[in-house]
C-alpha positions as CSV (number, residue, x, y, z in Angstrom):
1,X,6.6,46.9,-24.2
2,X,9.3,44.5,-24.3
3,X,9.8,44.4,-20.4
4,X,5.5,43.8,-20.4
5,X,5.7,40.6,-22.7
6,X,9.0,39.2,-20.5
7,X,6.6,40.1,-17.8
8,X,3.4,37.7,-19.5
9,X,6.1,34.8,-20.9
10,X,7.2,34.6,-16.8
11,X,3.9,34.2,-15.8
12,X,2.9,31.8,-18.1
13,X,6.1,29.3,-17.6
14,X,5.0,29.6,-14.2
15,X,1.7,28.3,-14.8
16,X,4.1,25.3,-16.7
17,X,6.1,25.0,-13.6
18,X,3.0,24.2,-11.6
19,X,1.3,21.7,-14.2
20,X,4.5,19.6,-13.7
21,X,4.9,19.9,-9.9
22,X,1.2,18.3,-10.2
23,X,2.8,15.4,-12.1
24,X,5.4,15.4,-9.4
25,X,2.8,15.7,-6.5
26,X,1.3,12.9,-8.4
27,X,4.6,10.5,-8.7
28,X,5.6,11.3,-5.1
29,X,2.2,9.9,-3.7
30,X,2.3,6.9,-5.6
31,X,5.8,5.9,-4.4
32,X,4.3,6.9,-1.0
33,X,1.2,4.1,-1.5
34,X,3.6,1.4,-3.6
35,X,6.0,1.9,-0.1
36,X,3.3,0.5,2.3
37,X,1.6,-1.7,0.3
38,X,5.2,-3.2,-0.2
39,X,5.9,-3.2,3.9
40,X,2.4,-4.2,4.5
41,X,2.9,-7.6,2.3
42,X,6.2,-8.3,3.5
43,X,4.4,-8.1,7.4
44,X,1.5,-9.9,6.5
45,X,3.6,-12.7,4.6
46,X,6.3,-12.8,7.3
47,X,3.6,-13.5,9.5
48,X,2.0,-16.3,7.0
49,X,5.3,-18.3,6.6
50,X,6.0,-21.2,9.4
51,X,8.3,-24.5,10.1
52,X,6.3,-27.1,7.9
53,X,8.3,-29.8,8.8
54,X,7.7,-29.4,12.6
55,X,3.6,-28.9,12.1
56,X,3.6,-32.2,9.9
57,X,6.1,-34.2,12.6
58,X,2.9,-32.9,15.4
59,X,0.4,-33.3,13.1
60,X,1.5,-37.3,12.4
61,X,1.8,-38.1,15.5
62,X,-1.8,-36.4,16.6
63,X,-3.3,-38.6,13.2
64,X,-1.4,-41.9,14.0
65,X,-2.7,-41.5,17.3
66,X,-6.2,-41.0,16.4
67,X,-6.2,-37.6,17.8
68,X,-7.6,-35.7,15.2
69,X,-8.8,-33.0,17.7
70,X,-5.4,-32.2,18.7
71,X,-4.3,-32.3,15.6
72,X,-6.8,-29.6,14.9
73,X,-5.6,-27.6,17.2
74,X,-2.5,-27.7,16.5
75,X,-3.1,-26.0,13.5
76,X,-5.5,-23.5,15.5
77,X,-2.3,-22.5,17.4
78,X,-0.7,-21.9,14.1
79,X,-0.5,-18.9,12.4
80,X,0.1,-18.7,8.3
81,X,-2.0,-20.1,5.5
82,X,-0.5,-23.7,5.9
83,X,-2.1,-24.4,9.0
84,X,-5.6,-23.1,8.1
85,X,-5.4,-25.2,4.8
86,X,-4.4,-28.6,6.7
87,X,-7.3,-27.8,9.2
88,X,-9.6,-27.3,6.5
89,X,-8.7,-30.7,5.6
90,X,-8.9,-32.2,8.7
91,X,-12.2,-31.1,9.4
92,X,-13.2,-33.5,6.4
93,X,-10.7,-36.7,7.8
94,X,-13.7,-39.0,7.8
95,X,-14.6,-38.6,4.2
96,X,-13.0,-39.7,1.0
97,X,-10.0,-38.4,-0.4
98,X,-11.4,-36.1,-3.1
99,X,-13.7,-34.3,-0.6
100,X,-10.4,-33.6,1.7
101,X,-8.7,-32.5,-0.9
102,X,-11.2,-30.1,-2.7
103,X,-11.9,-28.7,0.9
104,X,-7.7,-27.9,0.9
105,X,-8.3,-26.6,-2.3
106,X,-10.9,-24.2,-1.5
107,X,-9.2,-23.1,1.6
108,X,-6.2,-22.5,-0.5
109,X,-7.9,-20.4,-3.1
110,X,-8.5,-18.1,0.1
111,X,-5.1,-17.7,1.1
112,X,-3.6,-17.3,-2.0
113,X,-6.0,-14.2,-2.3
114,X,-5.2,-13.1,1.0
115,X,-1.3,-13.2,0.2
116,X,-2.0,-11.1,-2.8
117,X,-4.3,-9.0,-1.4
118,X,-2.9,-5.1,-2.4
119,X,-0.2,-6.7,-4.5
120,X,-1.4,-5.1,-7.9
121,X,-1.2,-2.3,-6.0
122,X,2.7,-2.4,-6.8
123,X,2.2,-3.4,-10.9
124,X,-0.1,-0.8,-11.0
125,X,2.8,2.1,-9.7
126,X,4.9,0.3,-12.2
127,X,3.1,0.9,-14.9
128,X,1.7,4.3,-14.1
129,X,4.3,6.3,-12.4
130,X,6.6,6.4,-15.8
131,X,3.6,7.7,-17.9
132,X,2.8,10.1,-15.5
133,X,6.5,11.5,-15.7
134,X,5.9,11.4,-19.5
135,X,3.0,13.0,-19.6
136,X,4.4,15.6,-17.3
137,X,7.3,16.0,-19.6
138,X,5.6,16.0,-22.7
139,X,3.0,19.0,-21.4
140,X,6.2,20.9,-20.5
141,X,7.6,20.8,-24.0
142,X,4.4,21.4,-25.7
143,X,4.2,25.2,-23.1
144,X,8.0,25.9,-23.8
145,X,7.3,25.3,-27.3
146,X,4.5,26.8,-28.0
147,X,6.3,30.3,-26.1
148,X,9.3,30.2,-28.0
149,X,7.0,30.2,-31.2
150,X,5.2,33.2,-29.9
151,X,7.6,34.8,-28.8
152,X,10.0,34.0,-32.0
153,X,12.7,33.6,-28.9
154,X,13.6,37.0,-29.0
155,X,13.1,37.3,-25.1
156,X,14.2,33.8,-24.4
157,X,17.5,33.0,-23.8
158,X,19.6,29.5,-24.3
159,X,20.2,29.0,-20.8
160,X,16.1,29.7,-19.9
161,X,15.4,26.9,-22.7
162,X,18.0,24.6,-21.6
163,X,16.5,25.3,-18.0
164,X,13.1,24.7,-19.0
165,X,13.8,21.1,-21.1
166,X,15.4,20.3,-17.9
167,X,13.0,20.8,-15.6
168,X,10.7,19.1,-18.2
169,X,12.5,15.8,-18.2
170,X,12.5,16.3,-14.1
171,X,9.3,13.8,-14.2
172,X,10.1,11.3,-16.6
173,X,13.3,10.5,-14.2
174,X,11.1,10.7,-11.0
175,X,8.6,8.2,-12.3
176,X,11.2,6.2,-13.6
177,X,13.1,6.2,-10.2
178,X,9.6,5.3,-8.7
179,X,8.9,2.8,-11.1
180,X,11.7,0.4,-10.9
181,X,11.9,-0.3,-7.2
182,X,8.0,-0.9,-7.4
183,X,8.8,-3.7,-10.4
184,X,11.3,-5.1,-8.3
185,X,9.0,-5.1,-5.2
186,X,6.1,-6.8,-7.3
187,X,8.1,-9.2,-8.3
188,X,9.7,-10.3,-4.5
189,X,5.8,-10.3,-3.4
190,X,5.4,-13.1,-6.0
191,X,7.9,-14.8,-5.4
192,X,7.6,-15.2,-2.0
193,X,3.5,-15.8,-2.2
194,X,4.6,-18.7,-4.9
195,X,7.3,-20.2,-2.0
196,X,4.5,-20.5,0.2
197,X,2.1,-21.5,-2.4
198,X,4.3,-24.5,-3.6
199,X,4.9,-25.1,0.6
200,X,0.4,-25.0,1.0
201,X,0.5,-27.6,-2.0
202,X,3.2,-30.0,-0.3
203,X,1.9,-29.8,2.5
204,X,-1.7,-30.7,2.4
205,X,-0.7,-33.6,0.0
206,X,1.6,-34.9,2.9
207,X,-1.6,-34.6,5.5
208,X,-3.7,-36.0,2.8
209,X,-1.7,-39.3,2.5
210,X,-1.3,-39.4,6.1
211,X,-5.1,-39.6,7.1
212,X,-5.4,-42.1,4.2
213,X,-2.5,-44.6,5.5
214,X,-4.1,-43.9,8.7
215,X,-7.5,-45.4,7.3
């Protein structure tokens, strides 16, 4: 009779072991998805970034010039979000200054949503991956509970409760250990889309006062 119920409690903490290997399963596939959302933005941003100083040198010498079509495509042959916001600009060189610059500006609002494009993604794992472990946790203790007060722990030993906790608390630490590099990444992402947000913003105001010393 005994050996039967030690037989039934086994099977039942296995059914526990499963539920938090789902949590796990869970955690695991969210560090997966924060890891190339965080390589993707780092690609696509690596890409975006480019020596301002050098397009604005070409770029006032194409406007002094007169030569707004190569300055145009100058910025055609340059990759990154600068570029395509001063050529938005310079589309618009024969009309007033607040029409160049709200044409910048709507470019801009473009390329700032392409830099953060996925970004939540890595808040999002943040916040999610430690209450996942929790909730993983917090099932475990509820089933190794709920069997010691069934079985008034007379076929449960110390070391199988100390086991079980510990394999409970497993998936709080993993979603904390996921968590924390995904804060850190979400927070490089923005700093590095604000870099190139204040360099967009400089920038166009540089290419802006150039056309209109020009006129």
């Amino acid at each position: 009779m005994c050996t039967n119920s030690l037989f039934s409690l086994l099977q039942e903490w296995g059914a526990w072991i499963l539920q938090v290997n789902l949590s796990l399963l869970v955690i695991i596939l969210c560090s997966v998805v924060a890891a190339a959302v965080f390589f993707e933005r780092l690609v696509y941003l690596k890409r975006t970034e480019i020596d301002t100083a050098s397009l604005i040198i070409q770029l006032r010498k194409a406007i002094s010039d007169g030569n707004i079509a190569l300055a145009i495509k100058s910025c055609e042959e340059t990759p990154g979000a600068v570029a395509n916001i001063v050529k938005a600009g310079l589309c618009k060189h024969h009309s007033p200054r607040k029409t160049i610059e709200h044409a910048m500006e709507l470019r801009g609002l473009v390329e700032i949503a392409n830099m953060e494009k996925n970004a939540k993604v890595l808040s999002v794992v943040a916040h999610v991956a430690p209450l996942i472990g929790l909730l993983g946790t917090v099932l475990g203790f509820i089933k190794a509970f709920g069997e010691m007060r069934v079985s008034s722990l007379v076929e449960i030993s110390a070391t199988q409760i100390g086991e079980a906790m510990e394999y409970a608390l497993i998936t709080t630490a993993a979603g904390l250990v996921v968590a924390i590099p995904a804060v850190i990444a979400y927070n490089y992402v923005v700093s590095r889309i604000e870099a190139i947000t204040i360099d967009c913003q400089v920038t166009a105001g540089e290419i802006v006062d150039i056309l209109e010393s020009r006129e």
